[in-house]
C-alpha positions in Angstrom: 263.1 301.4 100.3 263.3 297.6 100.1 266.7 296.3 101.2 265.9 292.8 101.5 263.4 290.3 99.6 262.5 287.3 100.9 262.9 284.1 98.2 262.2 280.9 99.5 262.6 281.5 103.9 266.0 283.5 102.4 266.7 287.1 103.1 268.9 288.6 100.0 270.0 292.2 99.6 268.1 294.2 96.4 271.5 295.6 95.9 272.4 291.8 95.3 269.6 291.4 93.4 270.2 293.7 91.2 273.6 293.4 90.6 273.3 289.9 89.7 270.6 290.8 87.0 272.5 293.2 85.6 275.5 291.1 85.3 273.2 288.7 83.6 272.0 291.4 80.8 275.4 292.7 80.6 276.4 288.9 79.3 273.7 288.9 77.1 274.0 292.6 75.6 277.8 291.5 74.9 277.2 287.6 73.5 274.6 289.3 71.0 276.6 292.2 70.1 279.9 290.1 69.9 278.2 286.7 67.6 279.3 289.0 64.4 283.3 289.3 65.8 282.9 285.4 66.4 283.6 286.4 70.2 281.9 283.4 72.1 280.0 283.0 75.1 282.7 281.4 77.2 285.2 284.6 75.8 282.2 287.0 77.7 282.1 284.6 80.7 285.7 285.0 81.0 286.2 288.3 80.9 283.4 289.2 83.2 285.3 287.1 85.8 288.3 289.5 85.3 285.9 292.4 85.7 284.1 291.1 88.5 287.4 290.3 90.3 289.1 293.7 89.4 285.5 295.6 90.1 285.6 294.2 93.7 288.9 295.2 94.6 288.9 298.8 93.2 285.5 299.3 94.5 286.8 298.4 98.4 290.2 299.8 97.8 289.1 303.3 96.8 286.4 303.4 99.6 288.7 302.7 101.7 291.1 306.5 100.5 287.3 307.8 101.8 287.9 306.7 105.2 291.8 308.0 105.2 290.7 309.8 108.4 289.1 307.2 110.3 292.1 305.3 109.4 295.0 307.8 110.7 292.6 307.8 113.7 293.5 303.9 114.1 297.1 304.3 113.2 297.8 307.3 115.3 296.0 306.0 118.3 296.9 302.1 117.9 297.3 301.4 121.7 293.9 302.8 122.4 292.5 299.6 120.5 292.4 295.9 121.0 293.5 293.6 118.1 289.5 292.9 117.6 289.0 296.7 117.7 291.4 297.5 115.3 290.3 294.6 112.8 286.8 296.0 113.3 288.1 299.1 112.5 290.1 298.3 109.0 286.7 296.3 107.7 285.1 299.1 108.2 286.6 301.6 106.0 287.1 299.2 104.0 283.3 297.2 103.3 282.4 299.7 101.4 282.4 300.1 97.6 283.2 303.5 95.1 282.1 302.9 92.4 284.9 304.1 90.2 287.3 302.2 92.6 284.8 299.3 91.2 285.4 300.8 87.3 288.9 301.5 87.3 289.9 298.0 89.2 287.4 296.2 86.2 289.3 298.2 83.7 292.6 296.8 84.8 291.0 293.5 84.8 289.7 293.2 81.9 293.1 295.1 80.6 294.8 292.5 81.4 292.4 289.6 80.1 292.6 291.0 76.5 296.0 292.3 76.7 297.5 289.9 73.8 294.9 290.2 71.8 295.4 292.8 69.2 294.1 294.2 65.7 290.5 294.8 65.0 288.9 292.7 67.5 291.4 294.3 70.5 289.1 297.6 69.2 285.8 295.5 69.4 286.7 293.9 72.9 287.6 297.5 74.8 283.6 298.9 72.4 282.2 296.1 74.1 284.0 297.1 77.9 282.4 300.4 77.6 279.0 299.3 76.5 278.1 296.8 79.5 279.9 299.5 82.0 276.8 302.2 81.6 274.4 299.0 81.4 275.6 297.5 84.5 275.6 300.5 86.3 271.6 301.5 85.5 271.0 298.1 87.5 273.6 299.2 90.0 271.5 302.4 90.5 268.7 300.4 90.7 269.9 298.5 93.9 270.8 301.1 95.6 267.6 303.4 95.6 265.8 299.9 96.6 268.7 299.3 99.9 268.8 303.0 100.2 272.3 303.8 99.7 273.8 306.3 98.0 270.6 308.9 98.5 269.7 312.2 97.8 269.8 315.2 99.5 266.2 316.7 101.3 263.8 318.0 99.6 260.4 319.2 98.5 259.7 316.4 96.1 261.3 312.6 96.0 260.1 309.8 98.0 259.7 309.0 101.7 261.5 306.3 103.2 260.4 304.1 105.9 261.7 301.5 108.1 264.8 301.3 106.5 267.3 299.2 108.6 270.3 299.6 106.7 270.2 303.5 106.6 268.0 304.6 109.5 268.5 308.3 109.1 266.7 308.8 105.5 264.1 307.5 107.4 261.1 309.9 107.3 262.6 312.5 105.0 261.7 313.3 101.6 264.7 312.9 99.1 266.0 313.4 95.5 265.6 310.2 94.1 269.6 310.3 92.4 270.3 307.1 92.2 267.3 306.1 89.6 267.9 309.8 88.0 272.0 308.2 87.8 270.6 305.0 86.6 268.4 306.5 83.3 271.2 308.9 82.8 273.5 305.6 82.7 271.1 304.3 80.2 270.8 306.7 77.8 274.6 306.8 77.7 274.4 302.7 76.7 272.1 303.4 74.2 274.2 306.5 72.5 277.2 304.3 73.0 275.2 301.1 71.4 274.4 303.4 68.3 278.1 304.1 67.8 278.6 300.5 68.0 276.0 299.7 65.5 277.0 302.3 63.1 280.5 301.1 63.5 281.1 305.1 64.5 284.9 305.7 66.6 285.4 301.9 66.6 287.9 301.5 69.5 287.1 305.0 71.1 283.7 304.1 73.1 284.9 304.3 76.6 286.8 307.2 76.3 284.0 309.0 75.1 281.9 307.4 78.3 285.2 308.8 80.4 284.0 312.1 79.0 280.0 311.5 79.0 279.6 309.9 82.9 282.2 312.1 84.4 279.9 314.8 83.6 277.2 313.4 84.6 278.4 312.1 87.8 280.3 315.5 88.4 276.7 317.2 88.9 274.8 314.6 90.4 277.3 315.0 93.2 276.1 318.2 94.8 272.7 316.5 94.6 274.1 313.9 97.0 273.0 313.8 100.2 274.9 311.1 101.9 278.5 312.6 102.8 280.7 309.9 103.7 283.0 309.7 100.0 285.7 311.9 101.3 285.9 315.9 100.5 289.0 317.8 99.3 288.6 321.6 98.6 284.7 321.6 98.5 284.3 318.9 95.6 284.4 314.8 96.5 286.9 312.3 95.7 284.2 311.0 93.0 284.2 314.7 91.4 287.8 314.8 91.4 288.0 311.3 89.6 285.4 312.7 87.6 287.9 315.5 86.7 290.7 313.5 86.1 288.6 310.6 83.8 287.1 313.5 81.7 290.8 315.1 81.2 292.7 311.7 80.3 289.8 310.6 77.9 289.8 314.2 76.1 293.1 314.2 75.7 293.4 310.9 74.0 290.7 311.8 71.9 292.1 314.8 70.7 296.1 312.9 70.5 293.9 310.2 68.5 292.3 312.4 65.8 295.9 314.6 65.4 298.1 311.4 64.7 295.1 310.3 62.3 296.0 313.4 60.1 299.5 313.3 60.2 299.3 311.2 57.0 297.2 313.7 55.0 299.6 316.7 56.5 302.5 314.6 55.3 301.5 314.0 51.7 300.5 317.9 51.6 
C-alpha cells in the first residue's frame, strides 16, 4: 500500500512508522494506568528497553526456524558458496521478524527486568505486559497492511495493491485485508483485557488469558494468510503450532491457579 513516506527529503518505512507510534501509546497506556501503583515513567521507559531488546531478538531468531530449509541448503552445500554468498545467505533467513519470536523474546525480557520484584505490584507489572502487547500489536498490524507484508490470500473483495516495491507480487490482486482485520481483533482484546484491569478482575492472570484469547485468534487468521513463507509442519504453520502450544500452557495455568486457590476452602471442609 504505502511502504514508505517521505518526511523532510527522508524515506522511512510505515512499518517504522508505525511501530514507533505504537511504542509511544504503549508508554502512555502504561504511565497512566501504572500512576495509581506509583510505577514511574522512567520504571515504563526501562522496561520497554528490555522488551524492545528481547522483541528484536525473538522476532529474528524464530524467523529464522522458518527458513530451516534454506538454511540446511547452505550447510549441506557450503562449498557451493563464497564467504559473501553464505553471509548473504544467513541475513537472509534471518531479517525477518515472527511475531511471537518478537513476543516470547519481550516476555523473557521483560521477565527478567521485573524478576526481583515481588508481591502485589510483581501482579500489576506482568497486567501491565499483557495490556501494551495487544496494543502494540494493532499498530504493528497497521504497518504492515501499509508496507504490504504479511497479506492476505486472493479474493473477491479486499483491496488492490499497486506499485508495491517491497512485495511486487500482491501487486494487482485483490486481497483479504488480514492484517487490519488482526489489528481490530488485537484491539478489542486490549480493551477486554483493560476492563479486567480496571475492575481489578484476575489481577496477575491478564496475559495468560491473552495466551488463550490471540492464539485463537491468530490460529484462524492463518488459513486466511496468503503469504507462505512462516514454515509448514503437518498442514498447520509454525505460528499455528505456537498458537497451540501458548493456548495449552496458559489454560493449564489457569486451571492449576484456580485449583490451588481452593485448596484452602477444601481443607477447612
Amino acid at each position: 500500500m504505502f511502504p514508505y513516506f517521505e518526511i523532510f527529503g527522508k524515506v522511512i518505512g510505515s512499518y517504522a512508522v508505525a511501530s514507533v507510534v505504537g511504542m509511544a501509546v504503549c508508554v502512555f497506556v502504561a504511565c497512566r494506568l501504572g500512576r495509581a501503583y506509583q510505577i514511574t515513567f522512567e520504571d515504563i521507559l526501562l522496561k520497554m528497553v528490555y522488551i524492545g531488546v528481547g522483541l528484536v531478538i525473538g522476532g529474528h531468531a524464530v524467523y529464522g526456524i522458518t527458513q530451516l530449509p534454506r538454511l540446511w541448503e547452505l550447510v549441506t552445500h557450503l562449498s557451493d558458496y563464497t564467504l559473501l554468498e553464505a553471509g548473504s545467505v544467513v541475513v537472509t533467513c534471518f531479517g525477518g521478524m515472527v511475531f511471537y519470536g518478537g513476543f516470547l523474546g519481550a516476555m523473557a525480557g521483560y521477565a527478567l527486568n521485573v524478576r526481583k520484584v515481588v508481591g502485589e505490584r510483581r501482579k500489576v507489572l506482568w497486567d501491565l505486559f499483557a495490556l501494551v502487547i495487544p496494543l502494540f500489536h494493532t499498530f504493528g498490524r497497521i504497518g504492515c497492511f501499509l508496507g504490504g507484508c504479511c497479506y492476505g490470500k486472493e479474493s473477491s473483495w479486499g483491496f488492490i495493491v499497486y506499485d508495491n516495491t517491497l512485495q511486487p507480487d500482491i501487486n494487482g490482486v485483490v486481497r483479504i485485508p488480514v492484517q487490519l482485520i488482526e489489528s481490530a481483533c488485537n484491539f478489542c482484546i486490549f480493551l477486554f483485557l483493560l476492563f479486567l484491569f480496571k475492575k481489578k478482575l484476575q489481577s496477575g492472570n491478564l496475559l495468560f488469558f491473552y495466551m488463550l484469547i490471540y492464539p485463537v485468534v491468530r490460529f484462524v487468521l492463518e488459513f486466511y494468510r496468503g503469504d507462505v513463507i512462516r514454515g509448514f509442519l503437518w498442514g498447520l504453520s509454525t505460528s499455528q503450532w505456537i498458537s497451540i502450544l501458548l493456548f495449552a500452557v496458559a489454560l493449564y495455568q489457569l486451571l492449576w491457579k484456580r485449583r490451588r486457590g481452593r485448596r484452602p476452602l477444601e481443607a477447612e471442609q
